[in-house]
C-alpha positions as CSV (number, residue, x, y, z in Angstrom):
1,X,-65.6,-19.2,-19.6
2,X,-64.6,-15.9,-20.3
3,X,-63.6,-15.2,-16.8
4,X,-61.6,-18.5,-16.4
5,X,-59.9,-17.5,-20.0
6,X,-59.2,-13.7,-17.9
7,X,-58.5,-15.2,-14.7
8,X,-55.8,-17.6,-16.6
9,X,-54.0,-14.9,-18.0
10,X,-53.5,-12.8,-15.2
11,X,-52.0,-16.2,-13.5
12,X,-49.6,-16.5,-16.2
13,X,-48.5,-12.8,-16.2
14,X,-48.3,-12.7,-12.7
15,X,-45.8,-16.0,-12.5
16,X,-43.8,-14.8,-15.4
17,X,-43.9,-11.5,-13.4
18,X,-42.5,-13.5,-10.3
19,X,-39.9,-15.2,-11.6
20,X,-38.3,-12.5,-13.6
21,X,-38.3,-10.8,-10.4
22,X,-36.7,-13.5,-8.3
23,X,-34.5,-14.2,-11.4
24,X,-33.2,-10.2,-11.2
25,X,-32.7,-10.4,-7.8
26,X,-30.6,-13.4,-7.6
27,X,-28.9,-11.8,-10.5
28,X,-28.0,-8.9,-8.9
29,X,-26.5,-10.9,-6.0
30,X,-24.6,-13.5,-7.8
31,X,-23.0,-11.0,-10.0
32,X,-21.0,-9.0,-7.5
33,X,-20.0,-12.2,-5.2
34,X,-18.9,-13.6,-8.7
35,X,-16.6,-10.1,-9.0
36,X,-15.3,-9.9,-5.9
37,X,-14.2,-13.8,-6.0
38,X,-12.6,-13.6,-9.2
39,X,-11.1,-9.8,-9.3
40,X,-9.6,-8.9,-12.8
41,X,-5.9,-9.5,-13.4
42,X,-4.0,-5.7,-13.0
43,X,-0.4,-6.0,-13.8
44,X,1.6,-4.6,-11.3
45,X,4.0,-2.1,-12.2
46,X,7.8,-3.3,-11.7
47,X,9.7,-0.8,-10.2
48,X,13.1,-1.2,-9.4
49,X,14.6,2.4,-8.5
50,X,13.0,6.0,-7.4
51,X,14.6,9.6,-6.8
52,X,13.8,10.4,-3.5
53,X,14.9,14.1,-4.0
54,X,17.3,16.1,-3.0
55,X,20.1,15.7,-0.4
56,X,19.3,19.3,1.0
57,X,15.4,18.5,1.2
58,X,13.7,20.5,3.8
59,X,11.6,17.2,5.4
60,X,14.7,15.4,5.3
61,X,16.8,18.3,7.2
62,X,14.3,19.1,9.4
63,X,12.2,15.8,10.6
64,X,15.4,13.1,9.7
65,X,13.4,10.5,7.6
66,X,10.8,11.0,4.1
67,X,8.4,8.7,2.9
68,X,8.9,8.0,-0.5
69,X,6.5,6.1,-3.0
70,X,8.5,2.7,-4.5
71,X,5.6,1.4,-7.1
72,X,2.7,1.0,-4.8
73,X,4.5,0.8,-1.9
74,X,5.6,3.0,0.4
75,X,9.6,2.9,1.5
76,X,11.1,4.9,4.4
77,X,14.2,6.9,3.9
78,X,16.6,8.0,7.0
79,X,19.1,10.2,7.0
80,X,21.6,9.1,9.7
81,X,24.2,11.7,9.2
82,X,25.5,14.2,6.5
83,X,26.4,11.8,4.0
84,X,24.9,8.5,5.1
85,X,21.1,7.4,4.4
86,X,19.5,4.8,4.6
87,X,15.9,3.3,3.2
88,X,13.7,0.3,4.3
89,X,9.9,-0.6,3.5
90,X,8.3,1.9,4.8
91,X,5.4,-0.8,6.8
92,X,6.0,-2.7,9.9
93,X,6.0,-6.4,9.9
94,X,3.6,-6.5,12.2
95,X,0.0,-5.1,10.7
96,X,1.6,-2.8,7.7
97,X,1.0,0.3,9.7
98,X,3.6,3.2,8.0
99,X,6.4,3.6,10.2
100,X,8.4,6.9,11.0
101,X,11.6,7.9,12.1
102,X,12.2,9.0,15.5
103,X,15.1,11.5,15.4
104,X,15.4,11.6,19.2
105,X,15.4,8.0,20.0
106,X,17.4,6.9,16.4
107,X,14.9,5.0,16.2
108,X,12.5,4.0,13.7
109,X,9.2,3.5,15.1
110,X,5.6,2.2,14.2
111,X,3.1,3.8,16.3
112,X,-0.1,1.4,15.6
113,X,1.4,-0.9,18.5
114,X,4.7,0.4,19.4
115,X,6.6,-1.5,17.0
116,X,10.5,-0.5,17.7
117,X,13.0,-1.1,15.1
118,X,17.0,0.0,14.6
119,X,18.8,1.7,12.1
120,X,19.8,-1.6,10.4
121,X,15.9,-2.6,10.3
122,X,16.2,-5.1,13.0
123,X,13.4,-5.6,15.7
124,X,14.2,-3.8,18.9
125,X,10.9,-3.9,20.7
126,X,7.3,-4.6,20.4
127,X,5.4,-7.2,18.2
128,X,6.6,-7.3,15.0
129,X,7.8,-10.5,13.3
130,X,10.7,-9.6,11.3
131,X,12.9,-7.3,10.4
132,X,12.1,-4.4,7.2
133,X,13.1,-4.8,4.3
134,X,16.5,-3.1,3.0
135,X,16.5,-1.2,0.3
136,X,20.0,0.3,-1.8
137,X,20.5,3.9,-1.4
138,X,23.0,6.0,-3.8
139,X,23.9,9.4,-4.2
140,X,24.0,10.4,-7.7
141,X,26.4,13.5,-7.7
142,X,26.2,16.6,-11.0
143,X,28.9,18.4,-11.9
144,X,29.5,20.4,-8.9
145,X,30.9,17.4,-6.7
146,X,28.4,17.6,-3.9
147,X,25.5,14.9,-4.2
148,X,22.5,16.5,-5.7
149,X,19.7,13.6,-5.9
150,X,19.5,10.1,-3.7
151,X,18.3,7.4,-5.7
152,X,16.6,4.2,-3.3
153,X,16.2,1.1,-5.2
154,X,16.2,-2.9,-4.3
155,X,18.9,-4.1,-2.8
């Protein structure tokens, strides 16, 4: 008897043993399916104007075009002369790739798949959808009368 008494307890031990352990393991599977379903609400910072810098900014001199931060997202800024500039969401329509500017060409240009795009945004060449975005650009001037900073915000 005493061995059926031993041999019983071992059963039980070993079942509750089991199913904890099948019970932690489908645990540990549910749990991160469940997080990634359900991700936690981040509020999303509103941002409706940046400084971009200054008018005399080396990468703007040099290269034409600076990639500015708007929020989260990036937004491309072109200078296409002395005193004009221009900005547009800085990701093609196509796949979100970052787009630069092409100085050369005056062009702006995505190189993921060769998306081609104008100085007014529009789709020139290659596969993307739609035009980019527009976005307001000022020149906010100090007290010498020559613009100082460029301001991009929605337009």
């Amino acid at each position: 008897m005493a061995d059926s008494e031993g041999a019983s307890g071992r059963r039980r031990f070993l079942t509750w043993f089991l199913g904890t352990s099948a019970g932690a393991l489908m645990a540990a599977i549910a749990y991160p399916v469940a997080r990634f379903v359900s991700p936690p609400e981040v509020p999303e910072a509103s941002t409706n104007q940046v400084e971009a810098g200054p008018t005399n900014d080396p990468e703007l001199l040099e290269k034409g075009f600076k990639i500015v931060r708007f929020g989260a997202d990036p937004v491309i800024l072109v200078r296409v002369s002395e005193t004009e500039y221009r900005a547009f969401a800085g990701t093609c329509t196509h796949l979100d790739c970052i787009v630069e500017f092409q100085k050369d060409k005056q062009r702006i240009w995505c190189n993921c798949h060769n998306g081609d795009y104008n100085l007014h945004g529009q789709v020139v060449a290659g596969p993307p959808p739609k035009p980019l975005e527009p976005f307001k650009v000022d020149l906010v001037f100090k007290g010498s009368g020559q613009p100082q900073t460029i301001v991009v915000s929605r337009a």
